[in-house]
Steps between C-alpha positions, in 0.01 A plus 500: 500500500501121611306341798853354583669805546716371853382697826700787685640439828240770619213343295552168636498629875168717402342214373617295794269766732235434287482147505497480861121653455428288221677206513294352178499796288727353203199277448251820466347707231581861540168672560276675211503918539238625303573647184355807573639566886837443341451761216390731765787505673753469210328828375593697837848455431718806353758436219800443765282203684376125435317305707560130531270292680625147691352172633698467803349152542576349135786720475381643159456786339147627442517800317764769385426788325655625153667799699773225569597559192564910482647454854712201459496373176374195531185351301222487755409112298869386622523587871622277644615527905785327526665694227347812659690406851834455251492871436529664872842630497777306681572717776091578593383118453585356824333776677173506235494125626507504888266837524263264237518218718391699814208639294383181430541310855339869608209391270510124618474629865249758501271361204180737372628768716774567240289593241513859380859556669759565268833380538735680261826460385809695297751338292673525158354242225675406160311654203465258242779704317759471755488776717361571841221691618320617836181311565326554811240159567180494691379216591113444640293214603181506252324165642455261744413134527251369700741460794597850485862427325598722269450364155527798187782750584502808264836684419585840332766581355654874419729606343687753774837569304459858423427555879739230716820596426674261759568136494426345821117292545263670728192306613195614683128382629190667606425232781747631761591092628686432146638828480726414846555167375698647231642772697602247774629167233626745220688856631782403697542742736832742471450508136511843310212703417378532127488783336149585589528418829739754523289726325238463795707513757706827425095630461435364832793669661401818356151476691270423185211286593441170344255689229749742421718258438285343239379775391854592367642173377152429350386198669269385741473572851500100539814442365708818653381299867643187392840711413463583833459182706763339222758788603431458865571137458806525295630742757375336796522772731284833500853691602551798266911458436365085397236630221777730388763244467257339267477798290 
């Protein structure tokens, strides 16, 4: 895939974040990983995952592993970003973009203390033979320069098809100041609830506990509270007759 591959409207505003932190960074080397830390964590990844690691300063690709292949098709020797931003489906790119863009001024604000949080996304990608799938993205600060900016961002991808059976991009992150950015810049409130969101809150009305909630939909307890606070938000009132008017 060629170097001159034209940017993304949501690719150029990421990497206008970016440069903000490291105004110099076309002019840098992307940083070594060691052979053997990278193998390490390309072997913890299942057969529906690759990992891709970033330079956030040179804005270059350090690694991706061969699982980019089985996943998406793609040659892990051709990856090339620019192309990969050319594959988020129309309708999802826009919002893959802005919630991208928060991550990274997130990471440009708060520095070291970033690292380990995981900021994940949902969207549909193009498969290298045409179609789309469901990949669910976590991104993760790996290291740190010596002024505490982020500087090596890992991301995994998954391959979620067979278990998102909806359309619409869902973001989340552990560190709880992100997490109401994007509530707050990305859900308009009045908008419908999702599908799952329903789900939880027909659960809640019932009187199941946030557990049994998860416990029955099969996810974490986590993610059944951020249902929550996302439904509360969308309804904007704690009224009984308001949730059900969502339903």
């Amino acid at each position: 895939m060629p170097q001159s591959t034209p940017l993304t409207p949501e690719l150029t505003g990421v990497r206008r974040v970016w440069r903000t932190i490291y105004p110099d960074g076309d002019a840098a080397a992307p940083v070594q990983v060691t052979a053997e830390a990278v193998r390490d964590l390309a072997r913890q990844m299942l057969l529906n995952q690759f990992v891709f690691i970033y330079d956030v300063r040179a804005q270059q690709p350090v690694f991706v592993s061969a699982g980019i292949e089985r996943v998406l098709g793609y040659p892990a020797d051709e990856f090339n970003l620019e192309h990969f931003y050319k594959q988020i489906h129309p309708a999802d790119a826009a919002l893959v973009g802005r919630a991208t863009m928060l991550s990274a001024e997130y990471a440009g604000r708060y520095k070291a203390e970033t690292l380990g949080q995981v900021f994940s996304t949902a969207y549909r990608l193009r498969h290298q033979r045409g179609h789309y799938i469901r990949i669910l993205r976590q991104n993760y600060g790996l290291y740190a320069d010596e002024k505490g900016n982020v500087l090596v961002i890992a991301s995994i991808y998954t391959d979620i098809t067979a278990h998102k059976h909806t359309d619409e991009v869902t973001f989340h992150c552990t560190d709880e100041r992100l997490q109401r950015r994007l509530e707050q810049e990305l859900c308009p409130p009045g908008e419908t609830l999702s599908r799952r969101e329903q789900a939880v809150l027909k659960r809640v009305l019932a009187g199941r506990s946030s557990q049994q909630i998860a416990d029955e939909l099969f996810v974490s307890v986590h993610t059944v509270n951020t249902h929550r606070r996302n439904i509360k938000r969308k309804a904007n009132s704690r009224d009984l007759p308001e949730l059900l008017r969502l339903l």
